[in-house]
C-alpha positions, 0 to 999 in steps of 0.5 A: 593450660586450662582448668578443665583439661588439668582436671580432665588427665589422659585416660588410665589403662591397665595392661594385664598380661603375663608376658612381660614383652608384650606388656611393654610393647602394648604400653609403649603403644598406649603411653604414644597415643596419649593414654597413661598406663599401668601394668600387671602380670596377672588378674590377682595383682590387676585386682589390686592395681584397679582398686587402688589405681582405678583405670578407665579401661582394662586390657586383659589376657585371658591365659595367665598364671595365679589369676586368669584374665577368665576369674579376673572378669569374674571377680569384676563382675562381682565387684561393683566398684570396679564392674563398669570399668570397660575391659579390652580382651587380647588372647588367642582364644579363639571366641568371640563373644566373652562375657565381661568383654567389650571388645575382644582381640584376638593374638596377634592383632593389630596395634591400631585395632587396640587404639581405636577400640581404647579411644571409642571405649574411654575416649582421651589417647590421640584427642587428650595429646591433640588437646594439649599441643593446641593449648601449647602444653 
């Protein structure tokens, strides 16, 4: 393999929902396409997960416990060290257009819809895999 994609590691996503089944579903999907993922049940513990695992994009729920995906991307916006981090809302809210979002899904979507928003936003899934198979990785 050459230096330049050991350096260059599929993209982190961090999946932020709390419920658990989606969470797999979701990861299962992303880890298929290529993408390393983490999870969290909340914004608190995301919080946390970002600063010390520092994703190249965020899927957040808006509806959840202890931290919403709503002061979730408050806090980011806040925090410059995770701010330009791009984040992918999946909820069932019914808006559109949220601040902090660059790109807004709403229950239920579509899973290719979530892989073709995570490749145009942080690039890597599908071409990183493609890379690899045709150095024989």
């Amino acid at each position: 393999m050459s230096a330049r994609l050991r350096a260059r590691a599929a993209p982190m996503v961090l999946v932020v929902d709390d419920n658990h089944d989606l969470r797999e579903v979701l990861e299962a999907a992303l880890v298929q396409a290529g993408y390393r993922v983490s999870t969290a049940p909340n914004g608190k513990v995301a919080l946390e997960q970002a600063h010390g695992n520092r994703p190249d994009l965020i899927v957040l729920d808006l509806m959840m416990p202890v931290m919403s995906g709503w002061q979730f991307l408050e806090a980011r916006r806040e925090d410059p060290e995770i701010a330009t981090i791009p984040v992918i809302v999946d909820s069932a809210v019914l808006e559109s257009n949220i601040e902090g979002a660059a790109v807004v899904l709403r229950k239920p979507f579509d899973l290719d819809a979530l892989l073709t928003a995570a490749s145009r936003l942080c690039g890597g899934g599908r071409e990183h895999l493609d890379q690899l198979n045709q150095l024989g990785a």
